[in-house]
Structure formats: C-alpha cells, structure tokens
N, CA, C and O atoms as CSV, one atom per row, in Angstrom:
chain,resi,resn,atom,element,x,y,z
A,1,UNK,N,N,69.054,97.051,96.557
A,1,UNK,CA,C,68.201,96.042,97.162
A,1,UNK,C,C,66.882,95.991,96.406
A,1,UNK,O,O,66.157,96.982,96.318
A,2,UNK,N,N,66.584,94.803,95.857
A,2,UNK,CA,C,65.342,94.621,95.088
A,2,UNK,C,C,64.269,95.222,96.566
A,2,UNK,O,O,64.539,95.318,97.763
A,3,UNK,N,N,63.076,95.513,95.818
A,3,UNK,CA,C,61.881,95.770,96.226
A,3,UNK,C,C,60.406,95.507,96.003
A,3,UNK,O,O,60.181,95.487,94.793
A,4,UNK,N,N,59.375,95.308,96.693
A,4,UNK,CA,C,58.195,95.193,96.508
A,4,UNK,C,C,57.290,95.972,95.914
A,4,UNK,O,O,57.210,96.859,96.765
A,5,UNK,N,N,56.776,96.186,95.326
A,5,UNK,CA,C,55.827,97.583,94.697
A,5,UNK,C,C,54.306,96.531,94.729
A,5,UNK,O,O,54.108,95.364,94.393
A,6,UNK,N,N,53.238,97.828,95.424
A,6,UNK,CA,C,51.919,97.314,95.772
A,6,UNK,C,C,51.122,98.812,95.375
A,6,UNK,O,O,51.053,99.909,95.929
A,7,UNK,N,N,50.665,98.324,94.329
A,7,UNK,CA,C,49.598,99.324,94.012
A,7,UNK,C,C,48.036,99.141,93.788
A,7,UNK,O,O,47.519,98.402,92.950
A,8,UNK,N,N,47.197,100.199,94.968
A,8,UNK,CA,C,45.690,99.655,94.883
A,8,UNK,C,C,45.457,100.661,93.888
A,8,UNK,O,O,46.356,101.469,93.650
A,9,UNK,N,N,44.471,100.709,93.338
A,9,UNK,CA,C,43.528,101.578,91.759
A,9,UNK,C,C,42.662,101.426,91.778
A,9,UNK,O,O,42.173,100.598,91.009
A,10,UNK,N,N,41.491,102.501,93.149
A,10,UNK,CA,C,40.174,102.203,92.949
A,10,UNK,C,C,39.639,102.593,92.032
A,10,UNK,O,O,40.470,103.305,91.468
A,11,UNK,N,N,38.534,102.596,91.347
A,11,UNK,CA,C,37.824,102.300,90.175
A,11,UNK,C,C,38.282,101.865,88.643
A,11,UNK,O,O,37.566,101.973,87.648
A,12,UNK,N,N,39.541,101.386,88.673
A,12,UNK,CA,C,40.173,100.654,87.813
A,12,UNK,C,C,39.619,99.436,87.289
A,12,UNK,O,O,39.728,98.365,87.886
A,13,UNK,N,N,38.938,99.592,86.027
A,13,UNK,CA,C,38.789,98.235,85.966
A,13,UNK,C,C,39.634,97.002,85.329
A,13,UNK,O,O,40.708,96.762,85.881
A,14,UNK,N,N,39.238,96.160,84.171
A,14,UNK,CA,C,39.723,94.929,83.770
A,14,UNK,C,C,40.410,95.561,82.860
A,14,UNK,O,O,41.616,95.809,82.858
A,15,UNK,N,N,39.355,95.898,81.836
A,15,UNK,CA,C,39.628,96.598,80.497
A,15,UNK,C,C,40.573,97.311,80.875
A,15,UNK,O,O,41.636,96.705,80.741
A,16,UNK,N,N,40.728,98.610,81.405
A,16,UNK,CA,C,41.581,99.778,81.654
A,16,UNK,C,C,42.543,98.704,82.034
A,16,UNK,O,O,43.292,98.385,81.110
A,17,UNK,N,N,42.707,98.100,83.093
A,17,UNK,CA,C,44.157,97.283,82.970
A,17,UNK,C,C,44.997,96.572,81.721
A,17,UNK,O,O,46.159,96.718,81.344
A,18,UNK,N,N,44.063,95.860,81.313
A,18,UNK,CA,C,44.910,95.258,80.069
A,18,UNK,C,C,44.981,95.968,79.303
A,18,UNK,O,O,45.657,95.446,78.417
A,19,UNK,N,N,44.599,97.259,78.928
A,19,UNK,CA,C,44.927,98.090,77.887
A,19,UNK,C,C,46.215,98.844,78.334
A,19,UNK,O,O,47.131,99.041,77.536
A,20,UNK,N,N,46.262,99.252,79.598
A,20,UNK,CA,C,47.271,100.211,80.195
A,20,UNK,C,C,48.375,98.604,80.052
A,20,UNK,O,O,49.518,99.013,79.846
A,21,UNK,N,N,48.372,97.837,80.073
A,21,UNK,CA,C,48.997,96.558,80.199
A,21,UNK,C,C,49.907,96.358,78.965
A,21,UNK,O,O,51.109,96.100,78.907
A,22,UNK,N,N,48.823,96.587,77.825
A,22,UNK,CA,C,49.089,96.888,76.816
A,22,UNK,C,C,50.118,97.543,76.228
A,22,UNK,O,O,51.046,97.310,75.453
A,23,UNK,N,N,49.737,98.275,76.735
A,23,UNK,CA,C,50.311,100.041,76.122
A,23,UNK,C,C,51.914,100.053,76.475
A,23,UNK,O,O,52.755,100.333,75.621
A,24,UNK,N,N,52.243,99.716,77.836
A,24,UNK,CA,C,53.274,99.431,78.425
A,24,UNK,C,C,54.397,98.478,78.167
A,24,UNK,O,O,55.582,98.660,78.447
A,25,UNK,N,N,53.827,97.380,77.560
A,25,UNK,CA,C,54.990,96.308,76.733
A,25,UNK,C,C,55.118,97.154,75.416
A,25,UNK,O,O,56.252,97.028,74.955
A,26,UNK,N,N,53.978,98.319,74.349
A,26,UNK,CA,C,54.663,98.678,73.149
A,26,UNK,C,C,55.327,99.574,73.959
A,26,UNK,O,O,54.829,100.467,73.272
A,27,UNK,N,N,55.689,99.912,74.408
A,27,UNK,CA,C,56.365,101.348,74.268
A,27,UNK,C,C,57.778,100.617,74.078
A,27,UNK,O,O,58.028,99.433,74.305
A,28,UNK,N,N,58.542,101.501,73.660
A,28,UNK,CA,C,59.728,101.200,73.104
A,28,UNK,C,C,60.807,100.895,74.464
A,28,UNK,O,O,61.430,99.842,74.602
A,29,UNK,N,N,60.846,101.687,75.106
A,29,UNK,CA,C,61.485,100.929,76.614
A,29,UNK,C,C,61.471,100.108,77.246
A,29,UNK,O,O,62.133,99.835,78.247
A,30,UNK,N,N,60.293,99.341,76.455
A,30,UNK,CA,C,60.056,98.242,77.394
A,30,UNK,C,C,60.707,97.093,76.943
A,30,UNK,O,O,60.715,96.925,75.724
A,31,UNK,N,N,61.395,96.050,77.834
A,31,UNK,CA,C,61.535,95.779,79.351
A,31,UNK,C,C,62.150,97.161,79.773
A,31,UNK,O,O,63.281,97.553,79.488
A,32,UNK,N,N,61.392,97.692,80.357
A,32,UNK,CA,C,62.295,98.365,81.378
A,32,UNK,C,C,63.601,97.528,82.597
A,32,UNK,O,O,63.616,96.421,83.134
A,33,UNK,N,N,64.709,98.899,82.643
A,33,UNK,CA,C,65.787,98.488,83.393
A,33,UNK,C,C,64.924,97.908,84.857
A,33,UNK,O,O,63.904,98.428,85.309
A,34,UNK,N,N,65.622,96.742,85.411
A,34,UNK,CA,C,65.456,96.802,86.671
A,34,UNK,C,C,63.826,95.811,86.900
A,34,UNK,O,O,63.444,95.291,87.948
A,35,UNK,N,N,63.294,95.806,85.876
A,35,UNK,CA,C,62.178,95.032,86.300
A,35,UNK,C,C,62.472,93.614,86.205
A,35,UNK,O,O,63.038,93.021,85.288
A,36,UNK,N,N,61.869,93.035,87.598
A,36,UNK,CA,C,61.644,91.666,87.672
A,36,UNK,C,C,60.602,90.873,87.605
A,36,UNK,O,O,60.798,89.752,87.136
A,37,UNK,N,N,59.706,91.113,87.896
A,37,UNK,CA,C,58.205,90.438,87.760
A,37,UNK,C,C,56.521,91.339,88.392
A,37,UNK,O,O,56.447,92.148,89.317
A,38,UNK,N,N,55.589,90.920,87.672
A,38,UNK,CA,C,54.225,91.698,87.351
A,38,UNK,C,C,53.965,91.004,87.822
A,38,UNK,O,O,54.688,90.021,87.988
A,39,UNK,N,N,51.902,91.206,88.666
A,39,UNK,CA,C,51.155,90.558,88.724
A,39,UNK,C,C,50.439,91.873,88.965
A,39,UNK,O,O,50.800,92.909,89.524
A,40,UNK,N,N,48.949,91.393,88.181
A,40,UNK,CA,C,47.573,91.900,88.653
A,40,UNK,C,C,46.554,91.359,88.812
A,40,UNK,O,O,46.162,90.382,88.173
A,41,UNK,N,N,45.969,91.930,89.707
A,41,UNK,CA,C,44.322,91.200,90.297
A,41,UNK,C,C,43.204,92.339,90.422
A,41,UNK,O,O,43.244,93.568,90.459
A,42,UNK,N,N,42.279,91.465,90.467
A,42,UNK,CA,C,40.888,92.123,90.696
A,42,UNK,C,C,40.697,92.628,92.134
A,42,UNK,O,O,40.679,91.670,92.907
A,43,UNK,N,N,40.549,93.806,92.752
A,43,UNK,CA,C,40.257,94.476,94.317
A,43,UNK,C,C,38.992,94.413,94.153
A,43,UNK,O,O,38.359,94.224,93.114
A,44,UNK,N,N,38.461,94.655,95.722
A,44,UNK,CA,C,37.495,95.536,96.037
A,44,UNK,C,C,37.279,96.702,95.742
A,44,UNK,O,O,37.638,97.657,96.430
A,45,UNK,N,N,36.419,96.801,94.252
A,45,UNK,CA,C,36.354,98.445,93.827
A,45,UNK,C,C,36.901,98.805,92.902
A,45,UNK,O,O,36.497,99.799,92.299
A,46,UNK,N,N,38.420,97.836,92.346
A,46,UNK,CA,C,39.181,98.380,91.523
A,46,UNK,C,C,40.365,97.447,91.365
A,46,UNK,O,O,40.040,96.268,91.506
A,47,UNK,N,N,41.648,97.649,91.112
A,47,UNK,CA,C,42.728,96.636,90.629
A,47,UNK,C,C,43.628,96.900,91.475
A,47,UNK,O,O,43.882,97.991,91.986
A,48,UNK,N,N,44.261,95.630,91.679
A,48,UNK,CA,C,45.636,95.753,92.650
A,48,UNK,C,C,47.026,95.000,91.660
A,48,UNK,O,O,47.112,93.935,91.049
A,49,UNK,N,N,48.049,96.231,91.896
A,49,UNK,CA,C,49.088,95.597,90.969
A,49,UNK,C,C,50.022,95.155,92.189
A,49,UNK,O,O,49.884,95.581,93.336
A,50,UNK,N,N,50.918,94.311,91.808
A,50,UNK,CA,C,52.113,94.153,92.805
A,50,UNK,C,C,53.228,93.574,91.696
A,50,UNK,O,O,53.088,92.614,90.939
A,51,UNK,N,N,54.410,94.492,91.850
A,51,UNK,CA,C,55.708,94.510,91.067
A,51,UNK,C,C,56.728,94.709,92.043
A,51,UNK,O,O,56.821,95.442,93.028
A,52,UNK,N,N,57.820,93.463,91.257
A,52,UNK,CA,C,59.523,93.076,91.952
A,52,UNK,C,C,60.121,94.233,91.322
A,52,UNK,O,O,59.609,94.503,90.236
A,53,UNK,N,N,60.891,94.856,91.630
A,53,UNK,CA,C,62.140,95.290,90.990
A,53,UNK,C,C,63.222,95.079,91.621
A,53,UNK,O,O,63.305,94.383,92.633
A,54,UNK,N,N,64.508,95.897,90.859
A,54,UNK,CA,C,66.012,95.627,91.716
A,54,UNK,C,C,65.987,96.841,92.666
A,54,UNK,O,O,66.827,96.867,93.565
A,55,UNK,N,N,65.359,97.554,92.583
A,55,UNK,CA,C,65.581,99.014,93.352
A,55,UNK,C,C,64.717,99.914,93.242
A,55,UNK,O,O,63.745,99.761,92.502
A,56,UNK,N,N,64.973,101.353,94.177
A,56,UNK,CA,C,63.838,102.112,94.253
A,56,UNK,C,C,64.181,102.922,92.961
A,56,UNK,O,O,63.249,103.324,92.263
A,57,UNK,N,N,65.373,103.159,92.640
A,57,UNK,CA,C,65.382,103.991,91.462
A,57,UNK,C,C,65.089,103.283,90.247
A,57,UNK,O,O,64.558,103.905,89.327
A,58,UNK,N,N,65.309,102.303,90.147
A,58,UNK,CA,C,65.117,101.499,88.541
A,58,UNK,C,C,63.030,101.708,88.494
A,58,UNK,O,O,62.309,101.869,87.509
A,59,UNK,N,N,62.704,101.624,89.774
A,59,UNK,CA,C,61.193,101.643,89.860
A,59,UNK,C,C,60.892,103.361,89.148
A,59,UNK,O,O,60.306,103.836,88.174
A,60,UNK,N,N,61.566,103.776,90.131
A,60,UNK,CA,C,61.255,105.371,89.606
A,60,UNK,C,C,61.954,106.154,88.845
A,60,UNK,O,O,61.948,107.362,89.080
A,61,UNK,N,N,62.822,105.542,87.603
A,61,UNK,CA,C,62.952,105.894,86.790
A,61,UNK,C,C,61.967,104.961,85.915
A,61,UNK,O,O,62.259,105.459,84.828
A,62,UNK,N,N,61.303,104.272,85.692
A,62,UNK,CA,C,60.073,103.380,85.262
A,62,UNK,C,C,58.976,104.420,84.817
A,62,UNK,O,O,58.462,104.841,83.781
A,63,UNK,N,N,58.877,104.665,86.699
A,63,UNK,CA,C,58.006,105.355,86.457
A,63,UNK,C,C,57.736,106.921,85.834
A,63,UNK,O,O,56.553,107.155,85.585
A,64,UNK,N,N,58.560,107.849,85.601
A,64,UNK,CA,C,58.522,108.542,85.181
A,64,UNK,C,C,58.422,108.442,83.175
A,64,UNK,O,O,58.292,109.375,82.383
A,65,UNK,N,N,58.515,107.334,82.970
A,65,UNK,CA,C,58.063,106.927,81.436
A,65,UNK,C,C,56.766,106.541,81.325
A,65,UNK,O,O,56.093,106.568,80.295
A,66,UNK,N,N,56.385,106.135,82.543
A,66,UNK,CA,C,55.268,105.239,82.455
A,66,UNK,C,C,53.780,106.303,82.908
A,66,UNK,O,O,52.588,106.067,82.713
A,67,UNK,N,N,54.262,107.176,83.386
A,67,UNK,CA,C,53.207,108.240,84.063
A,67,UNK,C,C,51.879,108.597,82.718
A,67,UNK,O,O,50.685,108.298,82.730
A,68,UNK,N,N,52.867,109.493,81.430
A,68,UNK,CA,C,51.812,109.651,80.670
A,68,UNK,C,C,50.706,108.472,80.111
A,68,UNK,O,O,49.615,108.836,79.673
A,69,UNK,N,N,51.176,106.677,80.178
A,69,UNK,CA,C,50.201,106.215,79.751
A,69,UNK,C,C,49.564,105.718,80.926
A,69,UNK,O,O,48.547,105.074,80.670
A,70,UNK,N,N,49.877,105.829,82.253
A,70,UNK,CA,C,48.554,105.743,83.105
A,70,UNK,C,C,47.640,106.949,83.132
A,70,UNK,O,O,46.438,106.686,83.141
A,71,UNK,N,N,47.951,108.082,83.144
A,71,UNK,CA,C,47.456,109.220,82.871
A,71,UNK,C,C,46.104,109.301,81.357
A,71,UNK,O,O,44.974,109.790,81.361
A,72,UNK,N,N,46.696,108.764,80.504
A,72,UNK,CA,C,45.721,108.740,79.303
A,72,UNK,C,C,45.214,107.214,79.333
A,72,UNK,O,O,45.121,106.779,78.185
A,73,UNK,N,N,45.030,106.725,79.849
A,73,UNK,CA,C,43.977,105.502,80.762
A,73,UNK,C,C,43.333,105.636,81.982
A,73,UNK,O,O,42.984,104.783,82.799
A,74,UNK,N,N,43.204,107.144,81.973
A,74,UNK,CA,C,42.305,107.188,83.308
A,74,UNK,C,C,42.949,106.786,84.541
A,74,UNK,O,O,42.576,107.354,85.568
A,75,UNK,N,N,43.746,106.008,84.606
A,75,UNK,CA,C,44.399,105.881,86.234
A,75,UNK,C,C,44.175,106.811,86.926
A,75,UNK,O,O,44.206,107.956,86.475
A,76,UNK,N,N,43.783,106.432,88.685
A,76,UNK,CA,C,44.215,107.348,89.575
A,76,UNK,C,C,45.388,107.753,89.877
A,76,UNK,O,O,46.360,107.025,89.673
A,77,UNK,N,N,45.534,109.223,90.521
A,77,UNK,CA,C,47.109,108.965,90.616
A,77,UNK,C,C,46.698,108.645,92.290
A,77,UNK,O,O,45.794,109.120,92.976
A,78,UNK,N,N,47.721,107.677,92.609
A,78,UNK,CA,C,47.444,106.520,94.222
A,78,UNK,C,C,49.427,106.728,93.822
A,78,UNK,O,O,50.213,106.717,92.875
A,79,UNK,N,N,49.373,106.923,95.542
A,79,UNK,CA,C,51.053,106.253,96.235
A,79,UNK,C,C,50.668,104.778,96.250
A,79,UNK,O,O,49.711,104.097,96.618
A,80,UNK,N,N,52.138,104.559,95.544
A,80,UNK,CA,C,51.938,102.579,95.880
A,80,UNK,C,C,52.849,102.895,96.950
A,80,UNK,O,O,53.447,103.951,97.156
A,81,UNK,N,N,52.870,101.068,98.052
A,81,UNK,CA,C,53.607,101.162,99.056
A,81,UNK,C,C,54.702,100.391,98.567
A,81,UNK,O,O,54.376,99.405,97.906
A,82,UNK,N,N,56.011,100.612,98.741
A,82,UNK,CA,C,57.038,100.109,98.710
A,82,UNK,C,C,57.923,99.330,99.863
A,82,UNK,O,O,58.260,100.010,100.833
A,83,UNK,N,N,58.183,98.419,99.833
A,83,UNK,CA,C,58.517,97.720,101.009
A,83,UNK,C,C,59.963,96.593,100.155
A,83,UNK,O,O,60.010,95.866,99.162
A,84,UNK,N,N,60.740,96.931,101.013
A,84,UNK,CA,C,62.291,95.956,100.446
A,84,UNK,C,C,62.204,94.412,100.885
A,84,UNK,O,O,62.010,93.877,101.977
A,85,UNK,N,N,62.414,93.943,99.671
A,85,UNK,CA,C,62.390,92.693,99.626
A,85,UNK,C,C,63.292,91.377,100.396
A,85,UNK,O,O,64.285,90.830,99.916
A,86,UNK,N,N,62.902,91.189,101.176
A,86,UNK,CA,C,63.765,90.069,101.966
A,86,UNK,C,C,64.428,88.791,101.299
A,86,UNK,O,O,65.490,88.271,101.642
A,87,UNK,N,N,63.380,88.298,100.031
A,87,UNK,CA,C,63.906,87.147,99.315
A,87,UNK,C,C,63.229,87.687,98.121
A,87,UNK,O,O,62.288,88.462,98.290
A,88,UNK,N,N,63.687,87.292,96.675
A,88,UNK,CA,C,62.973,87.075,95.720
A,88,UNK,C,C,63.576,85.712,95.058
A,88,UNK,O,O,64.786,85.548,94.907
A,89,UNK,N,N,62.370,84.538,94.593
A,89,UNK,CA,C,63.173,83.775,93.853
A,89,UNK,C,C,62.152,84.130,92.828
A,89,UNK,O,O,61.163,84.853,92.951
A,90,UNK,N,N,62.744,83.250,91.432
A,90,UNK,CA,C,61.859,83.318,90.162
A,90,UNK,C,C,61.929,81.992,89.707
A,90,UNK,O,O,62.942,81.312,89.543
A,91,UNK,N,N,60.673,81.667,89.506
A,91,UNK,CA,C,60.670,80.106,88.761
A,91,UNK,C,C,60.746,79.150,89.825
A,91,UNK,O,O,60.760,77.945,89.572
C-alpha cells in the first residue's frame, strides 16, 4: 500500500535543502525503488518535506542509503509521520 511520508526539519534551511536535494538525485541509486513523488516547502523555523511512495519498506530501504547524506548536511535526525495513502493520482 503506497504511503504518505511528512517530514518537519527544524532549523533546516533553503540552501541545506537543495543541496541535500542535490546530493540525492547524484547518488547512483537514484530513482530510488518505490518512489513516487517529492515536494518541499518552507516551515515555521525550518523545512517541511512530504513524499509518496509504494510502501513502508521501499521508504525504508530509501532510507537507509539516504541517512549518510542527511547526516553530512546537517539534518536533524526528526521521525517523519507516515500515514497510508487512501488515493494517489499523478498528473
């Protein structure tokens, strides 16, 4: 079952996003399995991501590639909330 991914990142800023943004399309895995669609915005304080996937594992096998370059961008480490997706369309 696809899923919702919502992640807040207080003191995250612009820069640190598009670089971590960055960093994440070179890596050689990328597209990662299972991903369906990105978005990020500006929070109160810091950045809010929200990502589709097909599942909780395609997310968290993601994420376990993806850890060292939030890690060497300063990211906090923050629980995102995960919540299963009732509909996704695209386009």
């Amino acid at each position: 079952m696809a899923i919702i991914v919502i992640v807040d990142l207080p003191g995250v800023t612009k820069e640190q996003y598009l670089a971590n943004h960055a960093n994440i399309h070179a890596a050689p895995w990328w597209p990662a399995e299972g991903f369906i669609s990105h978005a990020g915005a500006p929070s109160d304080g810091g950045w809010l991501v929200v990502d589709l996937w097909e599942s909780k594992e395609a997310f968290g096998a993601w994420m376990e590639k993806a850890a060292p370059i939030f890690e060497d961008g300063g990211f906090p480490r923050v629980e995102p909330k995960i919540y299963e997706a009732v509909n996704v369309d695209i386009g």
